[in-house]
C-alpha positions in Angstrom: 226.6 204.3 54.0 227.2 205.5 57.9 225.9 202.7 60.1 222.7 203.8 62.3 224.7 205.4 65.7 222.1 203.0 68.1 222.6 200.4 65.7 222.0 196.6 67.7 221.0 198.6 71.0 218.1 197.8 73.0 216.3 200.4 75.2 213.5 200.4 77.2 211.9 203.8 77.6 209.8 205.1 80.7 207.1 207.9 80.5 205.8 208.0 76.9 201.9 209.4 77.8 201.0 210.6 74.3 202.5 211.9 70.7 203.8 215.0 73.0 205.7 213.7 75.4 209.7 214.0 76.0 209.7 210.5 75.9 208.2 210.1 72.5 210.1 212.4 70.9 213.6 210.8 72.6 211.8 207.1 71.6 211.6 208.3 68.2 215.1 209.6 67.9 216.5 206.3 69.2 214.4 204.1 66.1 215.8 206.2 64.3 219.3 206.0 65.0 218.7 202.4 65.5 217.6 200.9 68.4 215.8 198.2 69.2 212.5 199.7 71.7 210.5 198.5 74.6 208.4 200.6 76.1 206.2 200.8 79.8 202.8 201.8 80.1 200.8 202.8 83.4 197.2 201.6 83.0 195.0 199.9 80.1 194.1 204.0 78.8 197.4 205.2 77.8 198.5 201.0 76.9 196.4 202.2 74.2 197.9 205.7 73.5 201.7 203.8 73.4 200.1 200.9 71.4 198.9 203.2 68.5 202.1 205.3 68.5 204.6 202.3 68.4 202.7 201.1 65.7 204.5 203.7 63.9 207.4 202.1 63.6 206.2 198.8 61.4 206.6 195.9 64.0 205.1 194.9 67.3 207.0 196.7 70.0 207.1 195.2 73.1 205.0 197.1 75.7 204.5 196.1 79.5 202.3 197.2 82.2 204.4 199.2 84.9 203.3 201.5 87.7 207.2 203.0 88.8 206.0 203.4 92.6 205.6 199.4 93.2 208.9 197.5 93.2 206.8 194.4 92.6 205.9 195.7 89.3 209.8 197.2 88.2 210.4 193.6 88.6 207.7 191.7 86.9 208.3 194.1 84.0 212.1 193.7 83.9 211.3 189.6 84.0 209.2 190.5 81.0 211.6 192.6 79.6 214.1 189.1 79.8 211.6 187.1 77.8 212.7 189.6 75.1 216.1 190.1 75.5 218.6 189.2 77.6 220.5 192.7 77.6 219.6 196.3 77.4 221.9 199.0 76.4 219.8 202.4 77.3 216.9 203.2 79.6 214.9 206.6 79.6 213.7 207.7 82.3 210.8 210.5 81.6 208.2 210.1 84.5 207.0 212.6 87.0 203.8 213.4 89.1 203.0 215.5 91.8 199.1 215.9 93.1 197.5 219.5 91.2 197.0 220.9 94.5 201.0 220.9 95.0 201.8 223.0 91.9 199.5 225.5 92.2 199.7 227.8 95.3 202.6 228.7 97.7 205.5 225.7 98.3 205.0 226.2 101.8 201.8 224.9 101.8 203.0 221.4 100.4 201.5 218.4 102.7 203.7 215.9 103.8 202.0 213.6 101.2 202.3 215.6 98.1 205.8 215.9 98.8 206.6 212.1 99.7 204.3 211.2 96.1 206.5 213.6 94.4 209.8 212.1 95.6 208.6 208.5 95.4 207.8 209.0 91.5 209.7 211.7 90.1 213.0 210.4 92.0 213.4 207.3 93.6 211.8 205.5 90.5 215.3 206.4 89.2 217.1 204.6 91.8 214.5 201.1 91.6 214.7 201.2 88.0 218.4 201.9 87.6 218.6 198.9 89.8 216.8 196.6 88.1 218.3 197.2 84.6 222.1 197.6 85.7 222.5 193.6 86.0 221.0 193.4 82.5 223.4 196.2 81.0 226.0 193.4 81.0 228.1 195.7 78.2 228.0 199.1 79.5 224.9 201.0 78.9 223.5 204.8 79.1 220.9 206.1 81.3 219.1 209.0 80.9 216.3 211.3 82.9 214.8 214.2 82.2 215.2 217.3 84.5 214.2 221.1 84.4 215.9 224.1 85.5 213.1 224.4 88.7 215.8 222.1 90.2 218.1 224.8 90.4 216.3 227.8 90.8 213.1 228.8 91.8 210.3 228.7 89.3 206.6 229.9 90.9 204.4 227.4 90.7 206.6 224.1 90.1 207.1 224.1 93.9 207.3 220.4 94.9 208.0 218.9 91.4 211.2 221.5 91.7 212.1 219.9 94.9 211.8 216.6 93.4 214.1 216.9 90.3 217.0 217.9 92.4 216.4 215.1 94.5 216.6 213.5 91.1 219.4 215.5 90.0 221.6 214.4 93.0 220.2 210.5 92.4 221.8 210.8 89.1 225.4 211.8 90.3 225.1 209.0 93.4 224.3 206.9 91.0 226.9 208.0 88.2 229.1 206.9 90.6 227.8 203.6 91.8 227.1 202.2 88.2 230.4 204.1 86.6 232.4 200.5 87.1 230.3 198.8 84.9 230.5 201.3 81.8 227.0 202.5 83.2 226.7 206.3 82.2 223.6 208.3 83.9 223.1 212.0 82.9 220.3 214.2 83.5 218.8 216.4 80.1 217.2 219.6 81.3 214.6 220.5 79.1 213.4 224.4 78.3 209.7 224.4 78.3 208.1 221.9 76.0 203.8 222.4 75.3 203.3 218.5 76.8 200.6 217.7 78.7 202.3 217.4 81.7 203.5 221.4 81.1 199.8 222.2 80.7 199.2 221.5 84.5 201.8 224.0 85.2 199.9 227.4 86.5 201.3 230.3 84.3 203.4 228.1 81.5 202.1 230.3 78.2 204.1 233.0 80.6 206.9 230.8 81.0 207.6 230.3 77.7 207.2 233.9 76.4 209.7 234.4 79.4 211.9 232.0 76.7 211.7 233.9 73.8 212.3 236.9 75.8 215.4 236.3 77.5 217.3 233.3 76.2 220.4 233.6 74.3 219.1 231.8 71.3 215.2 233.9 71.5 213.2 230.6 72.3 213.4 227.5 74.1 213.8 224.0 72.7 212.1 222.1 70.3 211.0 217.8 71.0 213.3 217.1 68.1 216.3 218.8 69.5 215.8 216.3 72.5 215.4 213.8 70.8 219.4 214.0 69.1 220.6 215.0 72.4 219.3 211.6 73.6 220.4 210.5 70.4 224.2 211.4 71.4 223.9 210.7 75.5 223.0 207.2 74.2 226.1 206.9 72.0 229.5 205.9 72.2 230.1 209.6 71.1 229.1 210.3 74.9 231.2 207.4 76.2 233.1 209.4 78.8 230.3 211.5 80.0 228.3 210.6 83.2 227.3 212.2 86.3 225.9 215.1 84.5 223.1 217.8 83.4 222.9 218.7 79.8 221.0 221.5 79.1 218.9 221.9 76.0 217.0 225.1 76.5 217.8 227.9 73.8 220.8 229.1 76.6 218.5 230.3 79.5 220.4 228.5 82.2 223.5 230.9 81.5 221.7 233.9 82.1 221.7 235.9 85.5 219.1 239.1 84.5 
């Protein structure tokens, strides 16, 4: 019997709000295949969302408060995080905001607010945590974010949060680069559109993926479970010399030009 691929890896995973997020489905995929989970929560409502899915998996799971804009709270949780273990292999990053206001409407409109909320939590929470974990990925380890095409192309309505992943985007090469000598790996999956909850505040989405089914190569988009193994592989040794980069998982949109 094939030993588990995440087999004696410890992750900590970043964004899960509810059974529909990204982050769930990539959470689940790395049990499975293995790993060892702790997970962040922002606030006592969705502590209880992450509580009752975690529970899934048979055994207490480690679960710590942690709002990603506050550097005082990346590094109480990471202390936390050291009362459990004292290394971590993989970190998911799967967290994004921007206010409603900023992804409805024209991008021009943006206030100088949205658009430094935006950057702060959908981008440079990359940076503080990458920061924070890298000391503890004392063998090598894989970091992973989660991205969308708006990055690279114009998509109505995702306006700021656009913006913001290819600030994240370019965070992820910068720090491909920085963490590379330490057999830290940092890629970016770009995601087709999911139905999450974070998709349903997206002004014309139903559109967006019919758009999908329409015009991609493969007659759809992507499904959470199809995420889930390509976080399975970014995670493993099979991905050991990739870094620095964008996978997309989207049914082949991103190839097309008309």
């Amino acid at each position: 019997m094939t030993q588990p691929v995440l087999e004696g890896k410890t992750g900590v995973i970043f964004g899960v709000a509810n059974k529909r997020s990204i982050a769930w489905a990539i959470a689940k995929a790395w049990a499975a295949a293995g790993a060892r989970l702790i997970f962040n929560y922002q606030g006592e409502r969705l502590k209880e969302n992450v509580e009752e899915l975690t529970a899934a998996f048979g055994e207490k799971v480690p679960l710590f408060p942690c709002d990603v804009s506050s550097d005082a709270e990346i590094k109480t949780f990471f202390e936390k995080v050291r009362g459990e273990t004292g290394r971590i292999d993989l970190l998911l990053h799967s967290v994004a905001f921007a206010p409603k206001e900023a992804l409805e409407g024209d991008f021009v409109s943006t206030t100088r607010e949205a658009f430094r909320v935006a950057h702060d939590i959908s981008a440079y929470s990359l940076v503080a945590l990458s920061r924070e974990v890298a000391p503890m990925m004392t063998d090598g380890g894989s970091i992973v974010a989660m991205t969308y095409y708006g990055a690279e192309k114009v998509v109505p309505h995702y306006n700021v949060m656009g913006v913001a992943k290819a600030s994240l985007e370019a965070s992820t090469r910068y720090l491909a680069y920085d963490l590379g000598p330490g057999k830290i790996r940092v890629n970016c999956i770009s995601a087709g559109p999911v139905q999450t909850l974070a998709a349903r505040g997206i002004s014309g989405f139903s559109q967006m993926l019919k758009h999908y089914q329409e015009r991609a190569p493969l007659k759809r988009s992507c499904d959470p479970s199809e995420l889930g193994a390509t976080g399975v592989f970014l995670a493993s040794d099979s991905a050991a010399a990739i870094t620095g980069q964008v996978i997309y998982v989207d049914g082949g949109y991103q190839i097309m030009g008309m």
